[in-house]
GUDREN-11067 format. One line per field, with one value per residue (C-alpha): z, y, x; residue in three letters. Coordinates in steps of 0.02 Angstrom, whole numbers, plus 50000, padded with zeros to 5 digits. Each point is the difference from the previous one (the first is absolute). Layout:
<sites>
up: c(Z_...)
north: c(Y_...)
east: c(X_...)
rest: c(Ala_...)
</sites>
This chain:
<sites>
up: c(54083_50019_49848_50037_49957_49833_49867_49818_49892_49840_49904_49815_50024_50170_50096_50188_50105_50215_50119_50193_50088_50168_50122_49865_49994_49878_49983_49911_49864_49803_49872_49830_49857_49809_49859_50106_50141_50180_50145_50189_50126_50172_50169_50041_49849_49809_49865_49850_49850_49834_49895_49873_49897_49950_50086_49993_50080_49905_50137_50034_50136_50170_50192_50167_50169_50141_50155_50116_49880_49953_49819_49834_49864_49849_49808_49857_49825_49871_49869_49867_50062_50004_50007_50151_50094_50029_50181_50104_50140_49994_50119_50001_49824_50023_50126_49895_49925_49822_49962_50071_49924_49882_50045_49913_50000_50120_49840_49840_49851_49873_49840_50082_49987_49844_50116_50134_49883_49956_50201_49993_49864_50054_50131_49907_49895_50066_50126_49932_50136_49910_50070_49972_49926_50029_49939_50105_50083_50104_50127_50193_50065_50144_49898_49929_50149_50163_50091_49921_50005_50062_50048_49886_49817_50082_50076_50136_50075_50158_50121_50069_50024_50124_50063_50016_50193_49952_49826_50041_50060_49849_49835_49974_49890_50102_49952_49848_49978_49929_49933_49798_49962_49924_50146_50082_49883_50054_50162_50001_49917_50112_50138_49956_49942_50177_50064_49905_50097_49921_50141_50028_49808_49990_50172_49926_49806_50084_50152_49900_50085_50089_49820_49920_50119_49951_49825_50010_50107_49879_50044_49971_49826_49957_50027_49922_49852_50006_49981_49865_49912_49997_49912_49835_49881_50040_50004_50143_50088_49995_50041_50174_50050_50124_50072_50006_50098_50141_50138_50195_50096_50063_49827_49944_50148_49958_49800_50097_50088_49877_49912_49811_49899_49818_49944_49879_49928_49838_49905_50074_50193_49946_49963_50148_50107_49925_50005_50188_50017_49941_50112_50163_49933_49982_50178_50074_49905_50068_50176_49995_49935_50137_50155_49919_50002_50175_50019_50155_50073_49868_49852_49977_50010_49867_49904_49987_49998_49837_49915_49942_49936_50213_50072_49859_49921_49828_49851_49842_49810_49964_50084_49990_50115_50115_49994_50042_50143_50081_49982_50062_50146_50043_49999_50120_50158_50039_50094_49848_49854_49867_49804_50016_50087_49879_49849_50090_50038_49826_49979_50106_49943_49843_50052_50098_49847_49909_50126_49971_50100_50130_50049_49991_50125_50128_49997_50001_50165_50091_49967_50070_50157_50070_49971_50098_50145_50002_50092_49870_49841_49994_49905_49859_49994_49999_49832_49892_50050_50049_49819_49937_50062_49918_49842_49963_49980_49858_49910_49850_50022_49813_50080_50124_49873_49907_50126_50078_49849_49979_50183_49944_49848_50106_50053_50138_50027_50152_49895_49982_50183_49999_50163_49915_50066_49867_50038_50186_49971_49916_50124_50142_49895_49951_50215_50021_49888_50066_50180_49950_49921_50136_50113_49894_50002_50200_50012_49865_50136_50132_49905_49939_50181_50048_49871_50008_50197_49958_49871_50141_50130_49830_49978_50215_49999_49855_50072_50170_49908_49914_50160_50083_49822_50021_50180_49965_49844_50117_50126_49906_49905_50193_50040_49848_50027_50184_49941_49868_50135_50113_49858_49983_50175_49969_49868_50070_49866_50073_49837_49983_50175_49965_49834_50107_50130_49847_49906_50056_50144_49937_49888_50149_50120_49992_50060_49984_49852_49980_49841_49924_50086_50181_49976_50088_49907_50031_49903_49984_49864_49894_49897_49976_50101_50016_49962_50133_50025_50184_50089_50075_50195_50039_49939_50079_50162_49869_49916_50169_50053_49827_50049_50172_49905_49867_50142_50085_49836_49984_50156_49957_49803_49993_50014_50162_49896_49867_50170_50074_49856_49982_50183_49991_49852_50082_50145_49865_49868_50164_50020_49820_50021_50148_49945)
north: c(55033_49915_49931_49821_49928_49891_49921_49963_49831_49935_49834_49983_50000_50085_50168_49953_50149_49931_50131_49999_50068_49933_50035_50045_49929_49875_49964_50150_50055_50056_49959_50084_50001_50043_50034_50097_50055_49901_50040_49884_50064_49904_50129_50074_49983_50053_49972_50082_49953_50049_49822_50014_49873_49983_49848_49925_49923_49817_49912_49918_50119_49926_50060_49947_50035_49971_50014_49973_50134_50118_49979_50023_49909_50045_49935_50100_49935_50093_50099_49937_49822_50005_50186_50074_50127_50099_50090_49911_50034_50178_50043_50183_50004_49875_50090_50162_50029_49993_50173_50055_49925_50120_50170_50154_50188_50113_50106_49946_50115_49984_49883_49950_49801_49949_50055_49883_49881_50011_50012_49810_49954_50054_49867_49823_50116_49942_50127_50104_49997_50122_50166_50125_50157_50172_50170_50102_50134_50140_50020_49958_49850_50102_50128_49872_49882_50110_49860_49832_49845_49805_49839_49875_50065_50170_50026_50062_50190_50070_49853_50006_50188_49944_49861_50075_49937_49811_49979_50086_49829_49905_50102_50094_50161_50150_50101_49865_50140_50124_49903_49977_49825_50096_50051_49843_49887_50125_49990_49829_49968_50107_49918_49857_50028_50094_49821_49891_49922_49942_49889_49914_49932_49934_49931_49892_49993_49909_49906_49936_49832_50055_50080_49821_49911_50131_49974_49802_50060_49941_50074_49956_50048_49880_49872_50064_50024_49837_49915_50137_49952_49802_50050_49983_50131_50183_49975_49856_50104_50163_49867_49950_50178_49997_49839_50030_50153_49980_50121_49964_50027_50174_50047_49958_50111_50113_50031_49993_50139_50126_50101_49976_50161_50050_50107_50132_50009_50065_49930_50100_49975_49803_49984_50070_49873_49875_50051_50037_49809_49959_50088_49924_49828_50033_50065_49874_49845_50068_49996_49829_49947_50056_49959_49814_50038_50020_50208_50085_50172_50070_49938_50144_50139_49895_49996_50177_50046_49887_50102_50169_50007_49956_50111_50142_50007_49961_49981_49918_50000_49842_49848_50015_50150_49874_49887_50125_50090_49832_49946_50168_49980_49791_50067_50162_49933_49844_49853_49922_50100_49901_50010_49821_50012_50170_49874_49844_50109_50066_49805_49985_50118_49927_49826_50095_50081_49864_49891_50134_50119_49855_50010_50190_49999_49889_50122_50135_49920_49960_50180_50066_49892_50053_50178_49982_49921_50172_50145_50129_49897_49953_50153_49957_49872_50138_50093_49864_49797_49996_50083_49860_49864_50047_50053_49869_49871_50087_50007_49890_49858_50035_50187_49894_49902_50133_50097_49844_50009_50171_49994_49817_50113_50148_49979_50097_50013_50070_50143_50045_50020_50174_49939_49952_49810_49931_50149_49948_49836_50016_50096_49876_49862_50077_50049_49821_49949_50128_49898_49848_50027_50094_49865_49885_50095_49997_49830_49953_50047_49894_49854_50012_50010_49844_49908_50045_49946_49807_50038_50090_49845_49882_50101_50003_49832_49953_50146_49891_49827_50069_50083_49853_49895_50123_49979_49815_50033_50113_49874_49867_50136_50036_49838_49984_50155_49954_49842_50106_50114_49855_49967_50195_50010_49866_50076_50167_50129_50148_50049_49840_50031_50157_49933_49895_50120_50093_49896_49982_50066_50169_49982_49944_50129_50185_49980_50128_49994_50085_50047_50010_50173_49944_50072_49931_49979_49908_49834_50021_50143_49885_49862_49897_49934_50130_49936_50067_49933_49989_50160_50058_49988_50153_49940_49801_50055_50026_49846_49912_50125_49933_49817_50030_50091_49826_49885_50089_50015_49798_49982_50075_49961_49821_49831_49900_49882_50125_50130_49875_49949_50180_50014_49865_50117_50179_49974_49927_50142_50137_49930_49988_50185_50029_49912)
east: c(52404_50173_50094_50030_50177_50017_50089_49978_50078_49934_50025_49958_49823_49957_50049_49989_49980_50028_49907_50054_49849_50041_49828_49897_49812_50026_49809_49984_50112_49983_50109_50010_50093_49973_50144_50117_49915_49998_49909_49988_49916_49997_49942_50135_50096_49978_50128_49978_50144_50031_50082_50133_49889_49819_49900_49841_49843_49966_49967_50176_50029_50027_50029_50040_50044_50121_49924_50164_50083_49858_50074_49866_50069_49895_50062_49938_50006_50090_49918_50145_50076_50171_50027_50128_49944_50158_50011_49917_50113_49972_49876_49992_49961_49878_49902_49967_49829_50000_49934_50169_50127_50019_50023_49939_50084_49911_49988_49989_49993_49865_50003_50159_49951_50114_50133_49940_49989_50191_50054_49899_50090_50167_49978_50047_50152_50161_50076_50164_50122_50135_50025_49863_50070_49916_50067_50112_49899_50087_49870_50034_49883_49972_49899_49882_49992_50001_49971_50104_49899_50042_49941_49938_49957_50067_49824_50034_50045_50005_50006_50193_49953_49855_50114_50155_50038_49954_50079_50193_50055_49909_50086_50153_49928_49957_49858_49940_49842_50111_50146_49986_50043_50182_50054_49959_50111_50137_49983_50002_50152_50098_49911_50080_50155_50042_49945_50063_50159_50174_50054_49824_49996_50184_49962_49863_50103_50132_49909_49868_49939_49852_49953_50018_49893_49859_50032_49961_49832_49847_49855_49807_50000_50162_49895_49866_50089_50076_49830_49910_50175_49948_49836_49964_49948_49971_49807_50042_50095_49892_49835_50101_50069_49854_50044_50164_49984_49914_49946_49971_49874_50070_50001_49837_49940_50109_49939_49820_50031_50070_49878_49973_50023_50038_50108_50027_50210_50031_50147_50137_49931_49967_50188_50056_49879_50105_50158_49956_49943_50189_50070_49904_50008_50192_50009_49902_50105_50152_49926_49918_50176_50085_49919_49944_49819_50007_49931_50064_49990_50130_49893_49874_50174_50092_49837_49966_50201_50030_49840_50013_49827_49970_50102_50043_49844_50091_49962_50059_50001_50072_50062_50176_49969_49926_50136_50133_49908_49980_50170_50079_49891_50027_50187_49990_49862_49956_50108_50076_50072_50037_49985_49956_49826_49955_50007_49923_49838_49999_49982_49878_49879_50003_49943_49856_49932_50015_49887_49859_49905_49972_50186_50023_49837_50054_50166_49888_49901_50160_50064_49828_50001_50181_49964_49837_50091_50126_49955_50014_50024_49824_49990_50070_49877_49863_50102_50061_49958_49846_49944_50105_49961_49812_50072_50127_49817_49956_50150_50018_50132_50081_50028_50117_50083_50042_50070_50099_50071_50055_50076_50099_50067_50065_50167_50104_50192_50102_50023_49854_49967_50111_50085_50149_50015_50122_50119_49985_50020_50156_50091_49944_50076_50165_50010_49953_50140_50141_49942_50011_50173_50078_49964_50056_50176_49992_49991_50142_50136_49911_49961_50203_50060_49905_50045_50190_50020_49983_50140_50098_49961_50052_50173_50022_50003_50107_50096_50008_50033_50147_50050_49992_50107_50117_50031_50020_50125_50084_50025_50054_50110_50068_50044_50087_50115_50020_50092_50077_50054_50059_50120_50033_50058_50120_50069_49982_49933_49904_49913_49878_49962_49924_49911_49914_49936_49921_49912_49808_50008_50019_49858_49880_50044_50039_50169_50139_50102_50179_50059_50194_50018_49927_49852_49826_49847_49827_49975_49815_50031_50101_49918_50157_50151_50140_50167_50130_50170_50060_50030_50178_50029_49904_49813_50049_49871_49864_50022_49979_49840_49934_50005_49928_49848_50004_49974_49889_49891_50052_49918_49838_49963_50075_49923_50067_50089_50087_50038_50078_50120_50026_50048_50142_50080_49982_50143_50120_49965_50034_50154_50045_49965_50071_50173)
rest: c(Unk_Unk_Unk_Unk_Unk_Unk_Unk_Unk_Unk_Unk_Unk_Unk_Unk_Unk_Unk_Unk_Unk_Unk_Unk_Unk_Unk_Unk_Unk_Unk_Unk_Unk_Unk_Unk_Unk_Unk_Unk_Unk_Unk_Unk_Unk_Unk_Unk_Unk_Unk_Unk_Unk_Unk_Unk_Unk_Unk_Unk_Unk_Unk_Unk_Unk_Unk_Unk_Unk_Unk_Unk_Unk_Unk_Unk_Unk_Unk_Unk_Unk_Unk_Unk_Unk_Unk_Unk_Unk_Unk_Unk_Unk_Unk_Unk_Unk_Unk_Unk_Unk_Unk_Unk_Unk_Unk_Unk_Unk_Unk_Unk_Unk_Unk_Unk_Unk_Unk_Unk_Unk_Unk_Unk_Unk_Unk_Unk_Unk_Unk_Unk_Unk_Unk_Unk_Unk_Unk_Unk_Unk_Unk_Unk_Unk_Unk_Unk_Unk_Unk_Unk_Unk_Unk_Unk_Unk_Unk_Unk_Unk_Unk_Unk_Unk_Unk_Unk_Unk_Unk_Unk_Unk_Unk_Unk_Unk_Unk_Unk_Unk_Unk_Unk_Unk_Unk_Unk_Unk_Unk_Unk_Unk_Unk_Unk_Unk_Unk_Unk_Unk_Unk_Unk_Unk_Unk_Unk_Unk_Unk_Unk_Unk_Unk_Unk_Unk_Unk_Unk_Unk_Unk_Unk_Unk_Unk_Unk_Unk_Unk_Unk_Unk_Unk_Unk_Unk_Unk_Unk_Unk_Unk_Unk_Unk_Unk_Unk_Unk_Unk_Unk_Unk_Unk_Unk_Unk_Unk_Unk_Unk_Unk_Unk_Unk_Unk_Unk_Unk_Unk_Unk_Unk_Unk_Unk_Unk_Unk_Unk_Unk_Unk_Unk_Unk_Unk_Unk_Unk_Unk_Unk_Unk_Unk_Unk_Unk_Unk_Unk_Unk_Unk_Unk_Unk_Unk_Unk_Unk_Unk_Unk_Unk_Unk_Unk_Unk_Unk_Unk_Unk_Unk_Unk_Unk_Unk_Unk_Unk_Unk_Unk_Unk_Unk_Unk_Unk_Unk_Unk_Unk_Unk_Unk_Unk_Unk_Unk_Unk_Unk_Unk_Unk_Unk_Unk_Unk_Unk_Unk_Unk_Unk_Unk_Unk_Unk_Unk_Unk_Unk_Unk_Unk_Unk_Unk_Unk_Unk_Unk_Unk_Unk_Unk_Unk_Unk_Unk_Unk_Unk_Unk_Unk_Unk_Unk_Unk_Unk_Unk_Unk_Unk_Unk_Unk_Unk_Unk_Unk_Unk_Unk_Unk_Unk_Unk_Unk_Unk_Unk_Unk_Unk_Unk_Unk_Unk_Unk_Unk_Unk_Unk_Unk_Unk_Unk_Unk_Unk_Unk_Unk_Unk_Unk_Unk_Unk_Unk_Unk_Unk_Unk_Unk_Unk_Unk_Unk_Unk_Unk_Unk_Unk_Unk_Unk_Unk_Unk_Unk_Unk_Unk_Unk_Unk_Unk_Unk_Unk_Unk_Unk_Unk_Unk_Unk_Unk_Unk_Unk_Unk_Unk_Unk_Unk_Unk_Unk_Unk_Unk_Unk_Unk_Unk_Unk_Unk_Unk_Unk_Unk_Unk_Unk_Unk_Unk_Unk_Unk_Unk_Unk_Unk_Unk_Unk_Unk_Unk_Unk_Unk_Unk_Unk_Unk_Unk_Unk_Unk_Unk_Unk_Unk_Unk_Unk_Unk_Unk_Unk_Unk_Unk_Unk_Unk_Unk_Unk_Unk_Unk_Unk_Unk_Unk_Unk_Unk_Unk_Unk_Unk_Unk_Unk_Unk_Unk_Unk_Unk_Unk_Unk_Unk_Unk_Unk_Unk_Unk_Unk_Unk_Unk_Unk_Unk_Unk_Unk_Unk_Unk_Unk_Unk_Unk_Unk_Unk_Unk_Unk_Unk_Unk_Unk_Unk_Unk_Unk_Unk_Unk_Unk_Unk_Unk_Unk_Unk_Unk_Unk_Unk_Unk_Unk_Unk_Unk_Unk_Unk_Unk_Unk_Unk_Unk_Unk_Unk_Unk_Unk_Unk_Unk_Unk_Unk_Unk_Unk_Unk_Unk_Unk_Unk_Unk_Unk_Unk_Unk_Unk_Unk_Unk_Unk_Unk_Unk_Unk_Unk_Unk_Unk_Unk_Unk_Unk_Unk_Unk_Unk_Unk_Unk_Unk_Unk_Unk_Unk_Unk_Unk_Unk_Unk_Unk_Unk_Unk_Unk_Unk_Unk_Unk_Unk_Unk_Unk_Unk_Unk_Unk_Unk_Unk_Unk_Unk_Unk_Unk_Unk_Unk_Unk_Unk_Unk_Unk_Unk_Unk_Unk_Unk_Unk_Unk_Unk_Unk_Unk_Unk_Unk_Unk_Unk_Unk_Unk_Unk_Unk_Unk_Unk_Unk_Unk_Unk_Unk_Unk_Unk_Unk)
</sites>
């Protein structure tokens, strides 16, 4: 017989359960249903479910078929109108036979049923999630436990051993059979500290735009969060947590192909199943943030990397412990290492639990699918999500609330991580500052010498333009002494000859001066005008040398009209000198 693919809605009044039995002989089929029992048969196909809800036969019932589709739709009245029959999107649990869905002990000891009775009851008490304490017992693991269990509810033992070859690519502890769970946490710290990279983090610490644009990512449940948030009332909103959740086609084939079991966890194995399911649904958030929903090859490594419970085989007491493995790891493998994303997926997780065990199943599905699509990954699926993907529809929703809302509660710090980040990040800012201010100092000295050459080009020029008022002062002053010399000659005194000859002409050229005692020195050392008297008979050839070196400087300094004013007075003041 095959199991035919279908789906389950209600309304108020009806539960609506849409068979696809595609080639089926339709003219013969059997339908029946009484409180919570349904049964179809159709040749091939016979579905056999187990309702949430009781319903009845008065008569109201009604069905039809789709011959293009080869889609039953049958509507069955509600025992109770108005009740809600609470997941109906969980197929696996559906399809179990009722005599199953509780299991029973193997071995049960006798006149042991008031203690049943009190497991039963334990049920609807509200979970503790503080630390369990034990008493300290000196006695090695190893000598209870030769061979260390694992997998989900730690049922399993001796698996890696028989897959050793496949399963050294898939998890990081060697030799999980005979490794307590001790020795493991050890291990895996050191692991990661000798991983974790300095240079890597402060690369994405300071260059931290890529890690923005994944923080503004809003994945599926965003939205679905967004409209469970614009419903009134709790009730409302725990009424449409099917609706709102919805699963595809893939998945519903998916959850029909798993197969249903039960299973037997005592209180201390129950915690660590969920403490476990925190730490995949952590993983997983982190890599559907990253890659935009968009899987990829990477997808099943970064899964498995982020989880210890995956690839160490961990376990946990508390969820603080679950926090702080995850963040140590975010930090030390994947792509992008940033504090950011470790507290965004803490986020995350919470909005998932809050949705219900509809949300945490589609992660669960997702999860399943890439790790079937890997080569050797698809173990994993084998020793933890296949069992919970079955479990989780089973699992009370207020057991998710609660524990949504000890994980919002937890907090985590870079401290906490033990890979001292703040200390890092203080040195990288204090180098980043020493930087910043020694280039600063480099560029004073360039930025000065730029902006001093338009003051030097300012100071040239007024430098020129009072060269050039001075050569005009000087040639008017030159064609005043040459008429003043004009009248000197006349009169015939030497001395205001050579007063002329000295004034600025010795200031614009580097012409020889001769002191009282006949000795020569350069002008150009001298700021002002020397003032010499004339010389005796011996130094008259050097007073004539000097006025063949002031003409020639006439020549090349004056303007046309001042040189040739001062031309018409150089022969006279010779021969003054010469008489």
């Amino acid at each position: 017989m095959l199991t035919p693919a279908f789906d389950l809605s209600q309304d108020p009044d009806f539960l609506t359960v849409a068979i696809r039995v595609p080639y089926a002989r339709v003219s013969e089929f059997d339908v029946y249903f009484e409180g919570v029992d349904f049964k179809f048969y159709a040749k091939p196909y016979f579905l056999r479910l187990t309702l949430p809800g009781r319903i009845v036969e008065n008569g109201n019932e009604q069905g039809s078929y789709d011959a293009d589709k080869g889609i039953f739709t049958i509507r069955l009245p509600k025992e109770t109108p108005g009740q809600h029959f609470e997941g109906l999107n969980m197929l696996t649990a559906l399809l179990a036979p009722r005599k199953s869905r509780t299991a029973k002990p193997l071995v049960e000891e006798i006149g042991a049923s008031e203690v049943s009775e009190e497991v039963g009851e334990d049920e609807d008490e509200e979970f503790d999630w503080e630390v369990e304490q034990t008493p300290y017992e000196e006695v090695p693991e190893s000598a209870l436990n030769p061979q260390c269990h694992y997998g989900f509810g730690n049922l399993r033992s001796g698996v890696v051993q028989r897959l050793q070859d496949e399963l050294s690519d898939v998890i990081d502890i060697k030799d999980p059979d005979f490794t307590p769970a001790t020795e493991r946490r050890q291990k895996r710290l050191a692991a990661e500290l000798a991983k974790f990279d300095p240079d890597h983090y402060l690369a994405d610490f300071f260059e931290d735009e890529t890690i923005e644009q994944i923080l503004r990512y809003h994945p599926w449940w965003d939205d679905v969060c967004s409209e469970t948030s614009a419903s009134v009332g709790s009730s409302q909103e725990l009424e449409n947590e099917a609706g709102l959740v919805s699963f595809s086609e893939e998945e519903k084939y998916q959850l029909r192909k798993f197969i249903n079991k039960s299973y037997l966890l005592d209180r201390r194995a129950l915690r660590q199943v969920y403490y476990s399911l925190l730490d995949l649904l952590l993983a997983y958030c982190y890599e559907t943030r990253v890659t935009e929903g968009e899987q990829n090859v990477e997808s099943a490594w970064n899964i498995r990397k982020l989880s210890p419970t995956l690839c160490w085989f961990e376990t946990w007491t508390n969820v603080h412990e679950v926090l702080v493995a995850f963040g140590r790891r975010v930090l030390c493998y994947p792509l992008y290492r940033h504090f950011k994303l470790v507290m965004k997926a803490h986020r995350d997780t919470v909005k998932i639990l809050r949705l219900g065990k509809s949300a945490v199943l589609k992660c669960l599905l997702d999860i399943h699918k890439i790790f079937q699509e890997n080569d050797s990954a698809y173990i994993l699926n084998d020793l933890y999500i296949s069992d919970y993907c079955v479990w989780i529809q089973k699992v009370k929703s207020k057991r998710l609330t609660a524990l949504s809302e000890a994980l919002k509660e937890a907090s985590i710090t870079k401290a906490q991580l033990g890979l001292e980040l703040e200390e890092l990040e203080a040195a990288a800012l204090l180098v980043q500052e020493e930087e910043t201010a020694q280039k600063t100092a480099q560029s004073l000295p360039t930025q000065q010498a730029h902006g001093s050459s338009p003051e030097a080009s300012d100071t040239e020029g007024s430098d020129s333009d009072s060269e050039s008022d001075s050569e005009s002062d000087s040639t008017t002053s030159s064609d005043t002494e040459d008429s003043a010399s004009e009248q000197d000659e006349l009169s015939g005194s030497p001395a205001t000859s050579l007063t002329s000859l000295r004034g600025p002409f010795v200031e614009e050229t580097s012409a020889l001066l001769i002191s009282n005692s006949g000795t020569c020195r350069d002008a150009a050392s001298q700021k002002e005008p020397q003032t010499w008297s004339p010389a005796p008979g011996p130094c008259r050839p050097l007073i004539q040398e000097l006025g063949e070196q002031l003409r020639t400087t006439l020549q090349v300094s004056q303007p046309e009209g001042a040189s040739a004013g001062s031309h018409s007075g150089l022969p006279d003041e010779e021969g003054t000198g010469a008489k």
